[in-house]
MIKOL-233987 format. One record per residue (C-alpha): y, x, z; residue number from 1. Coordinates in steps of 0.5 Angstrom, whole numbers. Layout:
BEGIN
<site north="Y" east="X" up="Z" seq="NUM"/>
...
END
This chain:
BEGIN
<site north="15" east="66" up="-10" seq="1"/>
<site north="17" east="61" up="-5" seq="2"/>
<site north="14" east="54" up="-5" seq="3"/>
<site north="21" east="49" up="-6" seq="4"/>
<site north="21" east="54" up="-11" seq="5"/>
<site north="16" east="52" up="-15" seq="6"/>
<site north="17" east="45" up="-14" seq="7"/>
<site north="24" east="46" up="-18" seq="8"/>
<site north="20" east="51" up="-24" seq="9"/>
<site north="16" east="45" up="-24" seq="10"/>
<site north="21" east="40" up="-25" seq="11"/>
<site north="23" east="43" up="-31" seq="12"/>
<site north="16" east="43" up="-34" seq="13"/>
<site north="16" east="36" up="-33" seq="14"/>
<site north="22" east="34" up="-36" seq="15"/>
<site north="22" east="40" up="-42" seq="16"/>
<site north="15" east="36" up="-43" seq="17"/>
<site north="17" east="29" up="-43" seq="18"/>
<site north="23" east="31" up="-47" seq="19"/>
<site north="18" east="34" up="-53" seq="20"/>
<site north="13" east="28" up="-53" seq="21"/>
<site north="19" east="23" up="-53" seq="22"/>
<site north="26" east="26" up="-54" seq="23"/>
<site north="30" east="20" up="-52" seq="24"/>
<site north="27" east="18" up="-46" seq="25"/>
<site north="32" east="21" up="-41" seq="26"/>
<site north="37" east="17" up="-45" seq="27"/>
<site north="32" east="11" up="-44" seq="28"/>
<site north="31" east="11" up="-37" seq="29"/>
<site north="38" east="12" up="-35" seq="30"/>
<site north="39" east="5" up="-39" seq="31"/>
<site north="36" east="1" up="-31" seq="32"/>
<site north="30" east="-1" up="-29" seq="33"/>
<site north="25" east="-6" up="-29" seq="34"/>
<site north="19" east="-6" up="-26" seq="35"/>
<site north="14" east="-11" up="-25" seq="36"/>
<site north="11" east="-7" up="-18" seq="37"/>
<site north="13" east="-6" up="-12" seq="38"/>
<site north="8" east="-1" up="-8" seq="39"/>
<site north="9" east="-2" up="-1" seq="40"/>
<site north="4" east="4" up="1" seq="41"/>
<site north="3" east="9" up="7" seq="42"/>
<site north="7" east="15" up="7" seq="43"/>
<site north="1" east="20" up="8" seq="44"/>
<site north="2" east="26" up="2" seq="45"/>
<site north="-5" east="25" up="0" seq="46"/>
<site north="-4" east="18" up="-3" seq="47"/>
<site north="0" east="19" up="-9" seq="48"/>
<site north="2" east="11" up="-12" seq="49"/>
<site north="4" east="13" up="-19" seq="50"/>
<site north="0" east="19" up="-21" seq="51"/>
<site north="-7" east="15" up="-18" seq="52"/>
<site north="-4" east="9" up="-22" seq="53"/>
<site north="-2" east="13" up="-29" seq="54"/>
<site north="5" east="9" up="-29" seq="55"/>
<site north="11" east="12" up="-32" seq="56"/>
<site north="17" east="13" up="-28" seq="57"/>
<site north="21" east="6" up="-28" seq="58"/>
<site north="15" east="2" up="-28" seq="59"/>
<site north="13" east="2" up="-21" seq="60"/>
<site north="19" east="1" up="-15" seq="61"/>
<site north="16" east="5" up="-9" seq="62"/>
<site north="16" east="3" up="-1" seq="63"/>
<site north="13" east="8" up="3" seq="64"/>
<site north="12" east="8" up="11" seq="65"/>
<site north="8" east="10" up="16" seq="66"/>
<site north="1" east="6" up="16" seq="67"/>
<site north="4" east="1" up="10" seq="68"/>
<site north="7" east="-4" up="16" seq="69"/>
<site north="12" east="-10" up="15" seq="70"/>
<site north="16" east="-12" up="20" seq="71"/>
<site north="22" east="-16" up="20" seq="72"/>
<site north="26" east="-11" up="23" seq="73"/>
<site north="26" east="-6" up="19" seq="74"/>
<site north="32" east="-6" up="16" seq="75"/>
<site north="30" east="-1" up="10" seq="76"/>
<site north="24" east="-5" up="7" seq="77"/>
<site north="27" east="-12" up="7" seq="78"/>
<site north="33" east="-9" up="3" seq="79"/>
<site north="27" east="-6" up="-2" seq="80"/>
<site north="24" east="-13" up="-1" seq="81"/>
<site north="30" east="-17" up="-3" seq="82"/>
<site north="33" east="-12" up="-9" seq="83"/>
<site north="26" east="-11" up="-11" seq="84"/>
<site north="24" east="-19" up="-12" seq="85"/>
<site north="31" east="-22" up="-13" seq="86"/>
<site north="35" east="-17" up="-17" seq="87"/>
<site north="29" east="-13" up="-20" seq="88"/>
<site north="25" east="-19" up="-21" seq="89"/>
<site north="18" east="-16" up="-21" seq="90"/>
<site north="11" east="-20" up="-20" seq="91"/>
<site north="7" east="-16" up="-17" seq="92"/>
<site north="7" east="-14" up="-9" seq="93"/>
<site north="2" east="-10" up="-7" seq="94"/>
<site north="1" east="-7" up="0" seq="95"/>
<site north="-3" east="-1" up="0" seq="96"/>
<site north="-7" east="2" up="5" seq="97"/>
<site north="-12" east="8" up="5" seq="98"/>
<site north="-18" east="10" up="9" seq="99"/>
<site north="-17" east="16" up="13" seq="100"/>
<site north="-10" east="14" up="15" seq="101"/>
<site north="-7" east="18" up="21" seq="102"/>
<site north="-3" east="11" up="23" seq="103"/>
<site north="-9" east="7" up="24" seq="104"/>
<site north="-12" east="13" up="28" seq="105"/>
<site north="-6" east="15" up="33" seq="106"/>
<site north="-5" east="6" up="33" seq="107"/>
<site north="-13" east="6" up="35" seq="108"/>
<site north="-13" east="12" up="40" seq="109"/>
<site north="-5" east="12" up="43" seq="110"/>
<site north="-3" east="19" up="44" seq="111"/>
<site north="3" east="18" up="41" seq="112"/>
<site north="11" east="19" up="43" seq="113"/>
<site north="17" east="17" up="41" seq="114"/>
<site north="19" east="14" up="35" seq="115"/>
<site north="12" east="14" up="32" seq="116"/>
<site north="10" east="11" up="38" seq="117"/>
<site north="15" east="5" up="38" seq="118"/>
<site north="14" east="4" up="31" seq="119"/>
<site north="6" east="3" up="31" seq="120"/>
<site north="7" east="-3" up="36" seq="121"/>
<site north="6" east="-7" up="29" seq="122"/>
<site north="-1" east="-4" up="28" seq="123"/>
<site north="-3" east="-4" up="35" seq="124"/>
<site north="-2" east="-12" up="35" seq="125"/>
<site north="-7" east="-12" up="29" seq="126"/>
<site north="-12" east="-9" up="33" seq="127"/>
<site north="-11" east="-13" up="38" seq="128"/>
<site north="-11" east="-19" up="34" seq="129"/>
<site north="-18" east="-17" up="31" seq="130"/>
<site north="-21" east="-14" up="36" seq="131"/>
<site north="-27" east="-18" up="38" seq="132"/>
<site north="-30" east="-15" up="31" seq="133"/>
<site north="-27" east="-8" up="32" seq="134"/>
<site north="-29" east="-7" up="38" seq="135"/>
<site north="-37" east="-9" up="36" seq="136"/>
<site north="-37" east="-3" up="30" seq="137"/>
<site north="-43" east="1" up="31" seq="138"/>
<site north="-38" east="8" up="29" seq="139"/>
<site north="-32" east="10" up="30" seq="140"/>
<site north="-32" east="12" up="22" seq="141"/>
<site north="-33" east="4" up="21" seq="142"/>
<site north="-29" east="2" up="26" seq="143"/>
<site north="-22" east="6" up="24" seq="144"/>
<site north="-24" east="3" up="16" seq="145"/>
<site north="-25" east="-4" up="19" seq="146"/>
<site north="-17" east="-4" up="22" seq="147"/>
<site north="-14" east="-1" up="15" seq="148"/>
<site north="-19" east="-7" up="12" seq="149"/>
<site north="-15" east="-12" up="17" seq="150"/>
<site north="-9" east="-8" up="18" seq="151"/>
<site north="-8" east="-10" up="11" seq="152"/>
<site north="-10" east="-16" up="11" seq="153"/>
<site north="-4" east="-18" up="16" seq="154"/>
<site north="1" east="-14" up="13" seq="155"/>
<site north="0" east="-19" up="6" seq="156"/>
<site north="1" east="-24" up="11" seq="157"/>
<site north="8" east="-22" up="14" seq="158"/>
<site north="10" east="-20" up="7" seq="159"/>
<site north="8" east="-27" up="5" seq="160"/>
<site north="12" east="-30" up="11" seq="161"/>
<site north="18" east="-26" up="9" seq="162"/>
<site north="24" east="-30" up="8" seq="163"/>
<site north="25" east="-27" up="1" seq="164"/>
<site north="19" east="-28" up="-1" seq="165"/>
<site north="19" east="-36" up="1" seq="166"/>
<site north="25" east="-37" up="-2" seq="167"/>
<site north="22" east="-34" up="-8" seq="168"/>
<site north="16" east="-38" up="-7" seq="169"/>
<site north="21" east="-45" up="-7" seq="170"/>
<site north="24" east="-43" up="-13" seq="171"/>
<site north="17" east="-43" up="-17" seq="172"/>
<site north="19" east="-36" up="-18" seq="173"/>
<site north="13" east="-31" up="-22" seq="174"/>
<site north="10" east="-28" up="-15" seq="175"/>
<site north="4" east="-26" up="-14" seq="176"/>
<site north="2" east="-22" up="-7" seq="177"/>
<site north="-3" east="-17" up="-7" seq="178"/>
<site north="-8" east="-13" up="-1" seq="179"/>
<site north="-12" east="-6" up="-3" seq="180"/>
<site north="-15" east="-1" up="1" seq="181"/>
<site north="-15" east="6" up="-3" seq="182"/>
<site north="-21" east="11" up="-2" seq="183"/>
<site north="-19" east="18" up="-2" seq="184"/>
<site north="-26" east="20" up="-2" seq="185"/>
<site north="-28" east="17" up="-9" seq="186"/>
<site north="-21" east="17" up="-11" seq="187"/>
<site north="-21" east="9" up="-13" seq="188"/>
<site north="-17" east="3" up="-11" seq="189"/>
<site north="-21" east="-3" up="-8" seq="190"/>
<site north="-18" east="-10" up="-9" seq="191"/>
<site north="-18" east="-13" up="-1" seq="192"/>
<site north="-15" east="-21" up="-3" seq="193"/>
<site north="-9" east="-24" up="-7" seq="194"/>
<site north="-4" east="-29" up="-4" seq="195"/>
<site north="1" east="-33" up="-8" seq="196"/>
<site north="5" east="-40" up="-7" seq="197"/>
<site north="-1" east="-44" up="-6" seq="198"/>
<site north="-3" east="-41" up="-1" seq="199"/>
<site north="-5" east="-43" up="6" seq="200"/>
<site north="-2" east="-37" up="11" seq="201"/>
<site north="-5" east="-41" up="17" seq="202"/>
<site north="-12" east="-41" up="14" seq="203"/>
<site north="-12" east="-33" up="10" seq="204"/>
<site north="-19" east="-31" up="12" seq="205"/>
<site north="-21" east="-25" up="15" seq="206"/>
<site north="-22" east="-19" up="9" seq="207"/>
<site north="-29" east="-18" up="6" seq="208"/>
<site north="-31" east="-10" up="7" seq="209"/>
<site north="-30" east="-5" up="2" seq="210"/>
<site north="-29" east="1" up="6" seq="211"/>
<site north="-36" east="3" up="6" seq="212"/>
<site north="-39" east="9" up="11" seq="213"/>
<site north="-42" east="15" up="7" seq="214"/>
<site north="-49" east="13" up="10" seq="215"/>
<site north="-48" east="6" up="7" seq="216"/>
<site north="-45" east="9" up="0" seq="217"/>
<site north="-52" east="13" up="0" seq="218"/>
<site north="-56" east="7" up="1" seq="219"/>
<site north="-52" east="2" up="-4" seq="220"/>
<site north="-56" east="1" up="-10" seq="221"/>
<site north="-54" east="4" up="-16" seq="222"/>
<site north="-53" east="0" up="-21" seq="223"/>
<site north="-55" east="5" up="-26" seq="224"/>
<site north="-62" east="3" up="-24" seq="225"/>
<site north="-62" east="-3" up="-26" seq="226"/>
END
């Protein structure tokens, strides 16, 4: 069978399943929406918000590029923005980067052309900015999961400066910013900083660790042996 094929007969076991579990859940979703999350995350097939996070259909409204940039240019991110904060009104904006990123790397190594190459500027800005600890990690590995730590870090920020979320901000609205990273060796979401309206964007310190090496998990403490 051909594999777009697949995905159709899979279509249709999802829907007959979900109809059998709650039959007017079809009915219920086509009533609108009304998320609490808008999930700014990278575009890489292997990172699957909804299904890592197990939320249902509606409750979770999805943005998705290539290396989880925000940029003031991008036309289609600040119309999710917008819609997502003042139509939606969700509370909770994550970004969501993720070890392992293809972005990241080609940002880091170049190689790229085109459109790719055009679009990773913003990237290649955060390692610049941050290079005085990037270029002092003592592997590629550690290097790489560095620049998702601090690229993360300073998309939170431009999503913190955006004119939506400062008008929402005055306004007093429920608004609260949120930095992962997520492993895709152990499959978990680690929590990298929070911004809200009381926030200080100027003095936004630099990220914690969290993306470890395989070398350092081992050698990590196992709580189990406590």
């Amino acid at each position: 069978m051909k594999n777009y094929k697949q995905l159709l007969l899979a279509n249709r076991a999802w829907a007959i399943e979900l109809v059998e579990e709650k039959p007017d859940f079809f009915e219920r979703q086509s009533h609108g929406q009304k998320p609490e999350f808008l999930w700014i995350g990278c575009s890489d097939s292997r990172v699957s918000p909804e299904q890592m996070t197990m939320t249902p259909p509606g409750g979770m409204f999805l943005h998705r590029n290539i290396a989880n940039l925000v940029n003031d240019d991008d036309l289609n991110l600040m119309s999710v923005l917008q819609y997502a904060v003042t139509v939606l009104g969700v509370k909770h904006l994550i970004v969501c980067g993720h070890y392992g990123c293809g972005g990241i790397k080609a940002a880091l190594d170049g190689g790229t052309t085109g459109p790719v190459d055009t679009w990773l500027q913003t990237a290649r800005d955060v390692a610049s900015d941050h290079w005085e600890e990037l270029g002092n990690q003592p592997t590629p590995e550690t290097k790489v999961n560095r620049f998702v730590e601090f690229n993360v870090r300073d998309q939170l920020v431009n999503l913190a400066r955006t004119v939506t979320v400062q008008d929402a901000f005055a306004k007093k609205q429920d608004l609260w910013l949120h930095g992962w990273v997520y492993d895709i060796r152990d499959g978990r979401i680690k929590p990298l900083m929070e911004i809200d309206r009381d926030t200080a964007l100027e003095a936004v310190p630099h990220p914690q660790r969290v993306l470890l090496t395989n070398a350092e998990i081992k050698a990590a403490p196992n709580p189990a042996d406590d």
